[in-house]
C-alpha positions as YAML, in Angstrom:
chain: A
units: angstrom
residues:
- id: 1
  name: UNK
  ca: [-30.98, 70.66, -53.82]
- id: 2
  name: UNK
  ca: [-28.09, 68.74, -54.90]
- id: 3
  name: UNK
  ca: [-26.20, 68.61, -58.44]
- id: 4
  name: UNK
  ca: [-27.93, 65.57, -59.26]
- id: 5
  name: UNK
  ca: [-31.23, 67.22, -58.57]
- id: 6
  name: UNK
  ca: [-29.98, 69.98, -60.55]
- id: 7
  name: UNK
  ca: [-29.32, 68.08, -63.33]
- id: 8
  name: UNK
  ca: [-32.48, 66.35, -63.30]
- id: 9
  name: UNK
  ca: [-34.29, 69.75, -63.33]
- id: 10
  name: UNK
  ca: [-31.75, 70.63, -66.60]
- id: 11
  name: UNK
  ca: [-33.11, 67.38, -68.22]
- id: 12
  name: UNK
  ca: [-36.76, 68.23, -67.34]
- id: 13
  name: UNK
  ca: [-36.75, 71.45, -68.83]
- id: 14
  name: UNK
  ca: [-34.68, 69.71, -71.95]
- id: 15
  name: UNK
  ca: [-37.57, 67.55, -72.23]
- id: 16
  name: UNK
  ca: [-40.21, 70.43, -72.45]
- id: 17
  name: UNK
  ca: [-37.87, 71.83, -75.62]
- id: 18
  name: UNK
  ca: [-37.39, 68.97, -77.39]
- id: 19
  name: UNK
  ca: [-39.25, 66.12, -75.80]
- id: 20
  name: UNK
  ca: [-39.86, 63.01, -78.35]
- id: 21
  name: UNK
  ca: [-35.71, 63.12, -78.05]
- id: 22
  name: UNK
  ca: [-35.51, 63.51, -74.07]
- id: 23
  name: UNK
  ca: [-39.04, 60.76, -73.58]
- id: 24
  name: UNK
  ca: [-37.38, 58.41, -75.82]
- id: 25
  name: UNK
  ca: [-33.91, 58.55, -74.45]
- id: 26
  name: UNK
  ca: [-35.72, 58.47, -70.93]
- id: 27
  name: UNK
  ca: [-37.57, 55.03, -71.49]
- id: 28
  name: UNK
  ca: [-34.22, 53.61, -73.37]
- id: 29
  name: UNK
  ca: [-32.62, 54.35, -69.92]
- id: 30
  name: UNK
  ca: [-35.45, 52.84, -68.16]
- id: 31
  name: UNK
  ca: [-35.12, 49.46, -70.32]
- id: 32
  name: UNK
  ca: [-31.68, 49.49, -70.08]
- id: 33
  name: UNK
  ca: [-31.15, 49.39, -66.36]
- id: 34
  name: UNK
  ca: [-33.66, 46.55, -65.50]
- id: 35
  name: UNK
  ca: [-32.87, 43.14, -64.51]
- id: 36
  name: UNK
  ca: [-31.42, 40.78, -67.46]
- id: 37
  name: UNK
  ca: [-28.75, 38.77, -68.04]
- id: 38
  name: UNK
  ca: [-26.73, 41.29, -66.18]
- id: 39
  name: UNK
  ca: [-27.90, 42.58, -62.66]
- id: 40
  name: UNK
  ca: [-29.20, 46.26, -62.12]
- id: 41
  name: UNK
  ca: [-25.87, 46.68, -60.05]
- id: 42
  name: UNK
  ca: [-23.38, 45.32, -62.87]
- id: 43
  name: UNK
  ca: [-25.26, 47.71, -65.35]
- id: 44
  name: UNK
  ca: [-25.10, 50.22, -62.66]
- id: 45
  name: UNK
  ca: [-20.91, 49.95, -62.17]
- id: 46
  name: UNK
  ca: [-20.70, 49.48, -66.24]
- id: 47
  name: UNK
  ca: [-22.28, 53.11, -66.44]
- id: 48
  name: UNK
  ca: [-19.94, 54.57, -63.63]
- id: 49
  name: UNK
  ca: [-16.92, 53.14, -65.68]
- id: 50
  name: UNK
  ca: [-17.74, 54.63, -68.69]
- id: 51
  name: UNK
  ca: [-18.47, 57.57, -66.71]
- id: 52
  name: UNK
  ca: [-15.45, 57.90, -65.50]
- id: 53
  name: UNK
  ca: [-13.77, 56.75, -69.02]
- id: 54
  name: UNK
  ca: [-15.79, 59.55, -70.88]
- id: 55
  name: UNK
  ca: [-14.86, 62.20, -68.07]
- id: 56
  name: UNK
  ca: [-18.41, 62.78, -67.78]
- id: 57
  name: UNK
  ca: [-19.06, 64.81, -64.64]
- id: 58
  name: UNK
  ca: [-22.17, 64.76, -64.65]
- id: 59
  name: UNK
  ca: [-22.87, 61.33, -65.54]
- id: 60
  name: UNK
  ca: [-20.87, 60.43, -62.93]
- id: 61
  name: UNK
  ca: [-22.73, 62.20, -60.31]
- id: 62
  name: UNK
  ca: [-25.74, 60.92, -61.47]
- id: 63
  name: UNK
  ca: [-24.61, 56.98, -61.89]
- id: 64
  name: UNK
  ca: [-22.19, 56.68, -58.57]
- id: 65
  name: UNK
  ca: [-25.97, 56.77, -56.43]
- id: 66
  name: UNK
  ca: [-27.95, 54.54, -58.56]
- id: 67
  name: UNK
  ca: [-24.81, 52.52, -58.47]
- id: 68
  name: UNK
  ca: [-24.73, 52.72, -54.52]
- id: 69
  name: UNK
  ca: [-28.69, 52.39, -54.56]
- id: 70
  name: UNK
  ca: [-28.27, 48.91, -56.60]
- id: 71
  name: UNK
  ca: [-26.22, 47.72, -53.63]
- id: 72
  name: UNK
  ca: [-22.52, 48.54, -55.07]
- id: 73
  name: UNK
  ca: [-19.79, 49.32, -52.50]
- id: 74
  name: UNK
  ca: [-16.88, 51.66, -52.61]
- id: 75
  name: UNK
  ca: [-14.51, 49.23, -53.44]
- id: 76
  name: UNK
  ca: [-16.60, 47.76, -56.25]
- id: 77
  name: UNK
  ca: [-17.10, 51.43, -58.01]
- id: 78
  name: UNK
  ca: [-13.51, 52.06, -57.24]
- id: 79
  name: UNK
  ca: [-12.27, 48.83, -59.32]
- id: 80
  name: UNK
  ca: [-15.27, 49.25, -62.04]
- id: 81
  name: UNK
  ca: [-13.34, 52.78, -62.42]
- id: 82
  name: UNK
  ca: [-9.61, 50.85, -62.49]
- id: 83
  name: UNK
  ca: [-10.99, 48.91, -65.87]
- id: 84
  name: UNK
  ca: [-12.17, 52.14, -66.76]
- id: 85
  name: UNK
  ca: [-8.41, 53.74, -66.04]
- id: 86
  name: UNK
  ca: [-6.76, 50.93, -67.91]
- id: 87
  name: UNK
  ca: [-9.03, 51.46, -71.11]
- id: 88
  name: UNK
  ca: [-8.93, 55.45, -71.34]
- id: 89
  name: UNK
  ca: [-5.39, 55.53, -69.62]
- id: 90
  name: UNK
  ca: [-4.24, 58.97, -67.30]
- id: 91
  name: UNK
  ca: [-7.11, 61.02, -68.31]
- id: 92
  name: UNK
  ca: [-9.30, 58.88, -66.83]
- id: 93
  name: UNK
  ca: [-7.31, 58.24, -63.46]
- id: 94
  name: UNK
  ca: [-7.23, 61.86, -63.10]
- id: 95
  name: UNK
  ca: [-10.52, 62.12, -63.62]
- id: 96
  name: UNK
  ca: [-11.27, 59.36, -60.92]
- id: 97
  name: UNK
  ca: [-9.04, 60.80, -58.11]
- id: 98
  name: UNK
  ca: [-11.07, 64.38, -58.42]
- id: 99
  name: UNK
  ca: [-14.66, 63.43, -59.17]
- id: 100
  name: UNK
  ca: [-15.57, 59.78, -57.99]
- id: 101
  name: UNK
  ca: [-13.74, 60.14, -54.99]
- id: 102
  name: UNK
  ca: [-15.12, 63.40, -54.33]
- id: 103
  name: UNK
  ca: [-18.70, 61.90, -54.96]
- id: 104
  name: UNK
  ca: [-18.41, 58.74, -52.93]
- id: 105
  name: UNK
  ca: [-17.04, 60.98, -50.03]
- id: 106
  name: UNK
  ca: [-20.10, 62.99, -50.69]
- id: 107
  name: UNK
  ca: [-21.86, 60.17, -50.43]
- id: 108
  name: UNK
  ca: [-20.85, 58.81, -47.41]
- id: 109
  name: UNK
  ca: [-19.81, 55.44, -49.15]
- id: 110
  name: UNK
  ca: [-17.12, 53.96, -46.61]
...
């Protein structure tokens, strides 16, 4: 089982201790990344750079496949991380060099 499986698991048994919160913030998610005005994809690279910009590991790992799955490339999750740089500054280009590269390698994303 992977981390992101892991960390599904985490937010299942979350949802057993407090679960109004966890089913509510579930179906937000679930509304949020649907078609709109904005394509699942550009939703999809929006949460990876904010991701990235909050220094959230495990966000990361857990947008960078649905990002991947909505038909994102590399490159594109690499740039949607350079906006993210330019707006949190070295933190966050740290923060890209260890863990989104590290994922997309893990990933096989060429």
């Amino acid at each position: 089982m992977g981390e992101k499986d892991d960390i599904r698991a985490q937010l299942g048994k979350l949802g057993k201790e407090i679960p109004g919160i966890v089913s509510s913030f579930s179906q937000l998610n679930a509304e949020v990344f649907k078609d709109g005005a904005l394509s699942v994809k550009t939703k999809t690279l929006i949460a990876v750079a904010l991701a990235v910009g909050l220094r959230c590991e495990f966000c990361t790992r857990l947008h960078v496949p649905e990002a991947v799955k909505a038909g994102a490339s590399r490159a594109e999750i690499l740039e949607a991380a350079g906006v993210s740089t330019m707006m949190a500054g070295g933190p966050g280009l740290a923060f890209a060099g260890a863990v989104l590269l590290e994922e997309l390698d893990k990933l096989g994303i060429k």
